[in-house]
C-alpha positions in Angstrom: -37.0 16.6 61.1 -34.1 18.3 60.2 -33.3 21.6 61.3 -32.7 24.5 58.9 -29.4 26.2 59.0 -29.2 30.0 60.0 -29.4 32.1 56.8 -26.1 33.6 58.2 -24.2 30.6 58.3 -25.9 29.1 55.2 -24.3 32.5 53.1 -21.0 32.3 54.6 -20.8 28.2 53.4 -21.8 29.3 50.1 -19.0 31.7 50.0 -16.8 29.5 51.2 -17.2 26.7 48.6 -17.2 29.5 45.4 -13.9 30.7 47.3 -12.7 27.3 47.4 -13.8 26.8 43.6 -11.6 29.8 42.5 -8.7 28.6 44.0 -8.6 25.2 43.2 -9.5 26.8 38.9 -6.5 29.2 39.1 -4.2 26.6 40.3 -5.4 24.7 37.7 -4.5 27.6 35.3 -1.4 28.1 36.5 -0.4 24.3 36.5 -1.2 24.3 32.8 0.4 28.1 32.3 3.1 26.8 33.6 3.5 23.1 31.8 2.7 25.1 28.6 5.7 27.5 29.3 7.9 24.2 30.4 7.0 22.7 26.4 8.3 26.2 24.5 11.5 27.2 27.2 12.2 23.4 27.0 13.2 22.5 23.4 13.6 18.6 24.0 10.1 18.4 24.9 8.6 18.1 21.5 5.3 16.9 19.8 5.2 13.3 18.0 4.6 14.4 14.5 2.9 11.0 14.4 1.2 10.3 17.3 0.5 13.9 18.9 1.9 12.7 22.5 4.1 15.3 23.7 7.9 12.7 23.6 10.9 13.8 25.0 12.9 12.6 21.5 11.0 13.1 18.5 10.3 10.7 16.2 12.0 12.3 13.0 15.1 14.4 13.0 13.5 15.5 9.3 10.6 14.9 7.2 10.6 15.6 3.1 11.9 13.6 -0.2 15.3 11.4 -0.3 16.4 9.6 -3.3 17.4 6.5 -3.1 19.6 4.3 -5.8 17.9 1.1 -5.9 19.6 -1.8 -6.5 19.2 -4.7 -9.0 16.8 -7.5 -7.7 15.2 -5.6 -5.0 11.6 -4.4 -5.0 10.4 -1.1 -4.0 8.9 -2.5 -1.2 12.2 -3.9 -0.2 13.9 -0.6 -0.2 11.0 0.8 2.4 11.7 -2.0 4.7 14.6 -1.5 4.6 14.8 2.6 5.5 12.3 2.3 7.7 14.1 0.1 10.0 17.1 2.2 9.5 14.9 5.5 10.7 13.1 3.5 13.6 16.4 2.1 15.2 17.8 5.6 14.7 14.6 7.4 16.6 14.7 4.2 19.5 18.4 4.9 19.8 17.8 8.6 20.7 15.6 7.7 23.1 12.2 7.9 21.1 9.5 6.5 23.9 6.6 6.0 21.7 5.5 2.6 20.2 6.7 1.9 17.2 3.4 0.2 15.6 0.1 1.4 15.6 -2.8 -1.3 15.0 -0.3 -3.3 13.3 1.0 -0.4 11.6 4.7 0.9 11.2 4.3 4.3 13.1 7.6 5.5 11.0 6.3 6.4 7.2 7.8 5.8 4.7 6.7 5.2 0.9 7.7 5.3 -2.6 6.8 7.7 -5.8 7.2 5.1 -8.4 7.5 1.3 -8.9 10.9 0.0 -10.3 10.9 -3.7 -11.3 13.5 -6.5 -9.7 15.8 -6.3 -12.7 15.8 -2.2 -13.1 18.1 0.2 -10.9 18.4 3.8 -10.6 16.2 6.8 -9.1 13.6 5.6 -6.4 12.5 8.4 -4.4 11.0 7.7 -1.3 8.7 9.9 0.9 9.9 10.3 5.1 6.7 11.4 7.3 5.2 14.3 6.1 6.6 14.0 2.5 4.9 10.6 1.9 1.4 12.9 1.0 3.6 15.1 -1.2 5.4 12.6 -3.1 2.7 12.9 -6.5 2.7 17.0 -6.0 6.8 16.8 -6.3 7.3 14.2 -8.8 5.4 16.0 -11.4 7.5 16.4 -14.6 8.9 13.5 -16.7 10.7 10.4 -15.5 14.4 9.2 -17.8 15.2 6.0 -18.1 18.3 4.4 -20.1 17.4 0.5 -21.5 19.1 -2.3 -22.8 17.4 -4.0 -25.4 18.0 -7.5 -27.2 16.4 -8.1 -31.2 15.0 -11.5 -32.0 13.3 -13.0 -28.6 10.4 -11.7 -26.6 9.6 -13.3 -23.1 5.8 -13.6 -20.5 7.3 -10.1 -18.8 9.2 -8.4 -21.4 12.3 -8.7 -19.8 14.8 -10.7 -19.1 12.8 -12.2 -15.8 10.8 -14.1 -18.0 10.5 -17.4 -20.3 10.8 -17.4 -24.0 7.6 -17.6 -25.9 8.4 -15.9 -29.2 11.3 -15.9 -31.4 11.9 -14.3 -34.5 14.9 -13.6 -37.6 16.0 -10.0 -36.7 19.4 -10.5 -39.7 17.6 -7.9 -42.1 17.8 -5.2 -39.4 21.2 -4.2 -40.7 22.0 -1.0 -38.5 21.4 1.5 -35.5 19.6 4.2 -37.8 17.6 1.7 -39.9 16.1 1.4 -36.2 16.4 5.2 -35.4 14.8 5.9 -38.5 11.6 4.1 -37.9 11.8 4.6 -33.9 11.7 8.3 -33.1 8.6 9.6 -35.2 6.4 6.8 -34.0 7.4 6.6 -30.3 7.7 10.4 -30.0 4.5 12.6 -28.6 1.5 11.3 -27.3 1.4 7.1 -28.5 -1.0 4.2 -27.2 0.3 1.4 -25.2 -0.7 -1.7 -23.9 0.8 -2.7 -20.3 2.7 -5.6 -20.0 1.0 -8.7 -18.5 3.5 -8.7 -15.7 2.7 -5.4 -13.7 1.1 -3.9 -11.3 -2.4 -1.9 -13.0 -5.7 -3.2 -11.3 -8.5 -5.2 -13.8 -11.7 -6.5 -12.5 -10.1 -5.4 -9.2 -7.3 -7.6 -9.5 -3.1 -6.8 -10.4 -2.4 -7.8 -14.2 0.6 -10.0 -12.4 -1.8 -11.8 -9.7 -3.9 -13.2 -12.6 -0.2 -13.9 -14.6 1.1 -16.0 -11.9 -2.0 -17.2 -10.5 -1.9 -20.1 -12.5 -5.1 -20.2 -14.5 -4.4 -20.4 -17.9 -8.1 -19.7 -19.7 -8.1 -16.4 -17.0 -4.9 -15.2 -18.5 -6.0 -16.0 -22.1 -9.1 -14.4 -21.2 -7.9 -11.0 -19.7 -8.5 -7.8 -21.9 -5.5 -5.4 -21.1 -7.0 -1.5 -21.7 -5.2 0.6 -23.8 -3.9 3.1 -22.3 -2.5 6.5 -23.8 0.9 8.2 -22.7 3.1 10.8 -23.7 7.2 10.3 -24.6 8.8 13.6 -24.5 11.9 12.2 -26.2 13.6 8.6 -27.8 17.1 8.3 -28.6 18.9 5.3 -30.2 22.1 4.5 -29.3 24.8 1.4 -29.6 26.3 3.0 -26.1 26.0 3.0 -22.4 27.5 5.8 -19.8 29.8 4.5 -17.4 27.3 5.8 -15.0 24.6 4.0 -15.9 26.5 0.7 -16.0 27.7 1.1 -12.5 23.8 1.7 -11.0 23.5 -2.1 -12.5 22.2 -3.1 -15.9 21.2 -6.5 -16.5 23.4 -9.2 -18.6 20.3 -10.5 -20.8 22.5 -13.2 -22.2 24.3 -14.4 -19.8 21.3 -14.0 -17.4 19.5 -16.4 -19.4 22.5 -19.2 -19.8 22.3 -18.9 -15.9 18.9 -19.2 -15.2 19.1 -22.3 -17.5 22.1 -23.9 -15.5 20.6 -23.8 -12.9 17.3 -25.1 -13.8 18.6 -27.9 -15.1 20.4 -28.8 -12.3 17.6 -28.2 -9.7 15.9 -30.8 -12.2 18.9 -33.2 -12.0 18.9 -33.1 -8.3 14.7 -33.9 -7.9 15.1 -36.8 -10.3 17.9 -38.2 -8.3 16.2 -37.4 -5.0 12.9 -39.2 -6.3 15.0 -42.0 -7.9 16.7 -42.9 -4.7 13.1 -42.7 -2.5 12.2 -46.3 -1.6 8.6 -47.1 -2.3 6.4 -47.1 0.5 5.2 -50.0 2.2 1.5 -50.7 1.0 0.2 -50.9 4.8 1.9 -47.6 5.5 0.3 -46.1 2.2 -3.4 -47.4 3.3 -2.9 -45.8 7.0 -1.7 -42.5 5.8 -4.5 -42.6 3.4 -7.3 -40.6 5.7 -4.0 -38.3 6.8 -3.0 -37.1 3.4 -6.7 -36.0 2.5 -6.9 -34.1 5.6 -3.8 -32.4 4.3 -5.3 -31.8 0.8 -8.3 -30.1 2.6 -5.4 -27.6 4.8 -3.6 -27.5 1.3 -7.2 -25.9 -0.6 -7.6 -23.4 1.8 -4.2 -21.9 1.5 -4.3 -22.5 -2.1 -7.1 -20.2 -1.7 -5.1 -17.3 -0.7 -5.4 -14.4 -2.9 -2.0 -13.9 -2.6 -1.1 -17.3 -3.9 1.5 -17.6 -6.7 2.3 -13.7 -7.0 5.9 -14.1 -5.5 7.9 -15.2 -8.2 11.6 -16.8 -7.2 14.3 -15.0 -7.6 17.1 -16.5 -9.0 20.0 -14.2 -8.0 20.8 -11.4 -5.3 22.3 -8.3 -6.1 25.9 -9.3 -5.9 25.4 -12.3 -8.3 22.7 -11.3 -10.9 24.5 -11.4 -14.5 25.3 -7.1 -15.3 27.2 -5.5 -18.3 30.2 -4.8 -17.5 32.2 -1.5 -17.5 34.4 -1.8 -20.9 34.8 2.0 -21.5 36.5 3.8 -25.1 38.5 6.8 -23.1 37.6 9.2 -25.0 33.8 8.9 -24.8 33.5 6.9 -21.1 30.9 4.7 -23.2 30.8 1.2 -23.8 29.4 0.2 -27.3 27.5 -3.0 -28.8 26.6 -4.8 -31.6 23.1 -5.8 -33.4 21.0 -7.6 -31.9 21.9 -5.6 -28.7 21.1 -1.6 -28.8 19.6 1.1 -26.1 16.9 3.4 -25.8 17.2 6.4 -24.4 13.7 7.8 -23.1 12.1 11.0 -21.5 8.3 10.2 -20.9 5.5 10.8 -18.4 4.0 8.9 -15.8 2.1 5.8 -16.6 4.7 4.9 -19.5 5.8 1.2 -19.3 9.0 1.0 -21.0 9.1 -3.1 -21.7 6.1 -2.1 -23.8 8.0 0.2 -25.8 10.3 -2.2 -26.2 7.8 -4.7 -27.5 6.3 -2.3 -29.8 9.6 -1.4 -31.6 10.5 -4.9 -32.2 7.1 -5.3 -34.0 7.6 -1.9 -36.6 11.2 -3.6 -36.8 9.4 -6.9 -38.2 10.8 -9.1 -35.3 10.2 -8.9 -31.6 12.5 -7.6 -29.1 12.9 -7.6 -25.1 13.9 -4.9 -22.6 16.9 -7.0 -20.7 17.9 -4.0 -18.6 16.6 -0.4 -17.3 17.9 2.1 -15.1 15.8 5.0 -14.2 18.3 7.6 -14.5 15.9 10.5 -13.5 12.6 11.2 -11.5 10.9 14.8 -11.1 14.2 16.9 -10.2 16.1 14.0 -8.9 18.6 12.6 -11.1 20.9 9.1 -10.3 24.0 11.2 -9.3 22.2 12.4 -6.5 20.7 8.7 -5.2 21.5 8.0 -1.8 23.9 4.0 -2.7 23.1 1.6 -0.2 26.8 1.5 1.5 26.0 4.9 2.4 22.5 4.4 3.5 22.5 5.6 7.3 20.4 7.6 9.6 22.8 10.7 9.0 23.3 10.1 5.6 19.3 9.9 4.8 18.7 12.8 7.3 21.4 14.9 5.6 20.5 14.2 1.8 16.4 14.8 2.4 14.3 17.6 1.2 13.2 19.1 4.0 9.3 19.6 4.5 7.7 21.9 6.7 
């Protein structure tokens, strides 16, 4: 049996240990007083806007809205890549310690506030941390864009991008205002469009240009495109083009297409040669490969069942040799001017508005059809092209110093 401890000596224990316990809490108070302290006198000891470890770098210098230009045959996505790799050396160079992925997630955000097609440049205005949730709130207002457009052809995207599969006598369109005249009171105000084939809007829970490049011809003669309503603020016709405009990159739709040709034909002229100068196969060697090759056809089905199968199209050209109009400037105006079938649009509209559909639409209340063979988005909410960050001057400075800041 154990013997019971003197209530004197029990009581004085019992003081001990709460003594003990007060101690031991305001250390622990003043350890975290004192790291607390440390964080605010300390100003490179920061908080990871994107993690919420405390870092001894942070991982933005700034957070808000940039505009980039983005140039001709790269995709938005491109662009994003791009700047966030720019951004996430930058923060690893300063001696940023977090990781730099997330479950397989970049940690640096970044995102855009409006698709531009391969074959358009101009305004694309990208969100940096904190201004990727703001990007909708601040690009209220309407979006400009400046196209070139080409009478007498129309193509599968409505642009130069794609294959012929209409063409039509556009001779008794005889001037600029005969087109003016019949353009601006039906394309002004609040008009009804149908998307082009080629683009991005979801149906039956798929993109319009999955189903176009997917292959399946009765699908894509089966899909119902929704009308959609949108509002044009303002259309002008014109025969001109700014200098500035010119130099952000507008397709060549002519000599884009005698290109594309060229080279089609020659990557046709090479496979025929190439399959001419294959010696048949030995019949023993064809037998033996025979359980081999429908193995392969089984691997082949399952990737061919990839939803993702078919939706990159081949690009043709880069940015320093896609086909563009060329700077050929009267002094006095700093325009360049063109002939029928070639004229531009200039148009002020909202969001939603698919300007290769405009396009269409005007060659059919002009009796022919028509194509969109070059855009520029020359404005986007309160960021206009003069102020687009070019990509010789995209840098970590550069980006950090033309952002709007957001707290």
């Amino acid at each position: 049996m154990k013997r019971a401890r003197p209530v004197a000596v029990a009581a004085a224990i019992s003081d001990n240990n709460a003594t003990n316990k007060r101690v031991m809490l305001a250390a622990s108070n003043d350890l975290s007083t004192s790291s607390s302290l440390s964080s605010i006198t300390d100003p490179s000891k920061t908080t990871s806007a994107t993690t919420g470890n405390t870092e001894s770098t942070p991982l933005y210098l700034a957070e808000g809205l940039i505009a980039i230009h983005k140039p001709l045959t790269w995709t938005c996505n491109d662009v994003v890549s791009y700047i966030r790799g720019i951004l996430s050396r930058d923060a690893q160079s300063r001696g940023f310690e977090g990781k730099m992925r997330k479950r397989g997630k970049p940690v640096m955000k970044v995102g855009h506030g409006g698709t531009l097609d391969p074959l358009a440049s101009g305004v694309l205005v990208l969100g940096i941390g904190k201004g990727t949730s703001k990007l909708q709130s601040y690009l209220e207002g309407d979006k400009q864009y400046t196209a070139m457009v080409e009478l007498g052809y129309e193509t599968t995207t409505l642009d130069a991008e794609g294959e012929i599969v209409k063409t039509m006598d556009w001779n008794h369109v005889t001037s600029i205002d005969s087109i003016r005249e019949t353009v601006v009171p039906k394309f002004t105000g609040k008009i009804q469009q149908v998307p082009p084939l080629y683009s991005a809007i979801r149906v039956d829970g798929k993109r319009l240009y999955e189903i176009a490049r997917g292959g399946d011809e009765k699908e894509v003669e089966d899909v119902e495109i929704p009308m959609r309503d949108v509002e044009v603020y303002k259309v002008e016709v014109e025969n001109t083009l700014s200098e500035s405009v010119i130099q952000s990159g507008v397709v060549d739709g002519k000599k884009y297409k005698e290109a594309v040709q060229e080279m089609e034909a020659a990557a046709a002229a090479a496979a025929a040669e190439k399959a001419a100068a294959a010696p048949p196969p030995a019949e023993d060697v064809q037998e033996s490969n025979d359980e081999a090759n429908n193995t392969a056809g089984k691997k082949k089905k399952k990737r061919r069942g990839n939803k993702n199968k078919g939706t990159k199209k081949k690009s043709f050209f880069d940015e320093s040799t896609v086909p563009t109009v060329t700077v050929q400037c009267d002094s006095t105006t700093a325009t360049t001017s063109f002939e029928l079938p070639l004229f531009t649009l200039n148009v002020s509209c909202g969001g939603g508005t698919y300007i290769r559909s405009i396009v269409r639409d005007i060659g059919y209340e002009m009796d022919t059809v028509a194509t969109m063979t070059g855009l520029v988005r020359t404005k986007q909410g309160p960021f206009l092209l003069e102020d687009a960050l070019r990509k010789e001057d995209w840098n970590a400075d550069n980006i950090y110093e033309a952002m709007t800041k957001i707290e």
